[in-house]
N, C-alpha and C positions, 0 to 999 in steps of 0.2 A: 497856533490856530489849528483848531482841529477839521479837516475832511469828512466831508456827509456824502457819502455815495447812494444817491438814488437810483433804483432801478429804470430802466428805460421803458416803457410801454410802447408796444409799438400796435398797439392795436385800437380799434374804432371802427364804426360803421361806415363813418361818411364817404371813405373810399369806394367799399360798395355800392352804395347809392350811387355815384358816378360811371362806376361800371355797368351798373341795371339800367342807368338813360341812358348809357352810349349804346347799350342791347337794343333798347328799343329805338332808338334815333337809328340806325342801320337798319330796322325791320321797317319802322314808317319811309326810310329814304327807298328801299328794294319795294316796296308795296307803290309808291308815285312812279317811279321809275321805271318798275317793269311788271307794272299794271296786269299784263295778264297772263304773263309767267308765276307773277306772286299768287294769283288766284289760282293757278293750275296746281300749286306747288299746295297751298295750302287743302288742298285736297285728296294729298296722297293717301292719307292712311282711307280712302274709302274707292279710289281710284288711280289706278297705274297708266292713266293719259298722259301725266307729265315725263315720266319717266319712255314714255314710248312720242314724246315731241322733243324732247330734250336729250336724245339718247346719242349724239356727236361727241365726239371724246375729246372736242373743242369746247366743250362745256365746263370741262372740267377746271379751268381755268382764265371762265370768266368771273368778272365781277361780285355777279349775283352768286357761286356759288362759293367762292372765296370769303365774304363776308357771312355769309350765314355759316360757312366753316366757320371762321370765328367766333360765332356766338356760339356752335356745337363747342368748340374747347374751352369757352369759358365759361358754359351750363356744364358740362362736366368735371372742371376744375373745382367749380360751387360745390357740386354735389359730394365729390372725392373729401373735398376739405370737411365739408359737415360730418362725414362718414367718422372720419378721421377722427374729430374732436368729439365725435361721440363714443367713441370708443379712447378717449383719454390718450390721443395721439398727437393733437396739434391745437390750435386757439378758432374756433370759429372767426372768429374778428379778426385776426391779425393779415395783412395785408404781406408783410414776409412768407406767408407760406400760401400764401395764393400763387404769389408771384412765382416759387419755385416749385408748384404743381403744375400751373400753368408751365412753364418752362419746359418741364420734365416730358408733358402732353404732348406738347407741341413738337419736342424734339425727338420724341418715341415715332409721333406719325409721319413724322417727315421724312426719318431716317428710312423704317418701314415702305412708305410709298419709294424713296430710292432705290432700293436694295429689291423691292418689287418690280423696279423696271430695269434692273440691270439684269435680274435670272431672265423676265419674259422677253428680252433682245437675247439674250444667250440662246434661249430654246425656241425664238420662234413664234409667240403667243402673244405679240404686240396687245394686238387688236383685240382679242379674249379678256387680255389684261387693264386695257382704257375701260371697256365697257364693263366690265367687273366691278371695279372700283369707283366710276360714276355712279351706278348702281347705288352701291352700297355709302358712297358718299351720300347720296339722295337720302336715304331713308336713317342714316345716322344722322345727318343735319334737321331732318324732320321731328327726330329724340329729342335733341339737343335746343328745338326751337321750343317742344312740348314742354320743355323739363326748365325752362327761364321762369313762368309764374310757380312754377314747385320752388324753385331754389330759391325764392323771394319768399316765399311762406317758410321756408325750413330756416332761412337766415333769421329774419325778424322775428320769429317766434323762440321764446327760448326754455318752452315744452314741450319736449315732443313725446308720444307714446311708441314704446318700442316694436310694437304691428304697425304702424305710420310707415316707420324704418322700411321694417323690411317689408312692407307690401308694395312699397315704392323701389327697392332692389328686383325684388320680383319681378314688376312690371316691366322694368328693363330690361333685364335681361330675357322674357321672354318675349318681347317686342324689339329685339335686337335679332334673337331664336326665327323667328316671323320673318322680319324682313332679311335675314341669308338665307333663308328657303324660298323665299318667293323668288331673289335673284336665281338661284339654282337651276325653279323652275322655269323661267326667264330665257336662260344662255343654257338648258340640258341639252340640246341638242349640238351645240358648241363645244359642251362640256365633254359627252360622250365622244366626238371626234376627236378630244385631247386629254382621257378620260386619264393618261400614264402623269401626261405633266399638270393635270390640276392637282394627280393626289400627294405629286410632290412639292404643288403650292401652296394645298392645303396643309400639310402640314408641317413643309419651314415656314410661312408665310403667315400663318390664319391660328395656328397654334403652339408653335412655339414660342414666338416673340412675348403672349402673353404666359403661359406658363414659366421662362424667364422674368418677367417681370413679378411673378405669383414668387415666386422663391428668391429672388433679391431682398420684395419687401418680407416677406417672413425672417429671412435671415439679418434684413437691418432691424 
């Protein structure tokens, strides 16, 4: 008897679909529940109230911002992956590299936010450093909220124009550009009082980690 070896496919949609309604069943469950945080929040890109009612660095670790984290890593794990398979590197569909993008994400920021609060207890900059990173959690979770009906239109569709691409890189990153300056302008007067150790957080913390990661993947 001869042996047939079939390839395994491990790819499909329907996983995603599961993933885009648990997106939204989190956004519908944080919109009932916190009724008027949800509406303060969904208002930042035109106003910084939320960010100046919500600005306890006990914030950072509730509920509400823990799961819209969530959704920020996995609207960006979406977008990474499409990046990816457009440029002839991974499977839009397959649910194996979501899963180890995701991964990857999740354990880059973790590691990062650790390693961020080990130096700001070392030099003294607790409090600079909660409020920093609230901050800037806010208005990354806010990308990451904007960017779920993009990555539902880049998945499904399976032509894209290459200005689509990058007009949609653009806007991230210059609305990433936006929101670390507006913190800047936010905590300058914090910042100038620790004007030595921000610039040494800025640049173990805010730039290196990603130019590390810019030159791992060039070289895998």
């Amino acid at each position: 008897m001869d042996l047939v070896y079939n390839e395994r496919i491990a790819s499909g949609k329907d996983w995603a679909t599961l993933v885009f309604v648990a997106c939204f069943a989190l956004i519908a469950i944080n919109r009932t529940v916190f009724e008027t945080r949800f509406a303060e929040f969904i208002k930042l890109a035109v106003s910084d109230k939320y960010t100046k009612i919500y600005k306890d660095s006990g914030n950072m670790l509730s509920w509400f911002t823990i799961s819209f984290f969530l959704i920020q890593v996995i609207s960006f794990t979406f977008l990474i992956q499409f990046l990816l398979s457009y440029f002839g590197m991974a499977e839009k569909t397959s649910w194996v590299s979501f899963v180890q993008i995701f991964t990857l994400i999740g354990v880059f920021i973790l590691s990062k936010y650790l390693i961020e609060k080990i130096i700001a207890t070392s030099f003294n900059i607790e409090e600079f450093n909660e409020l920093f990173n609230l901050h800037k959690v806010n208005y990354r979770t806010y990308i990451g909220l904007l960017l779920l009906p993009v990555n539902i239109f880049l998945f499904y569709n399976n032509s894209q124009h290459p200005v689509v691409i990058y007009v949609i890189i653009g806007l991230i990153i210059a609305a990433s550009i936006v929101s670390y300056l507006v913190s800047l302008r936010i905590y300058q007067n914090l910042i100038l009082s620790k004007l030595f150790y921000f610039i040494l957080y800025l640049c173990t913390l805010e730039i290196a980690p990603y130019y590390f990661m810019y030159y791992w993947f060039r070289k895998s």
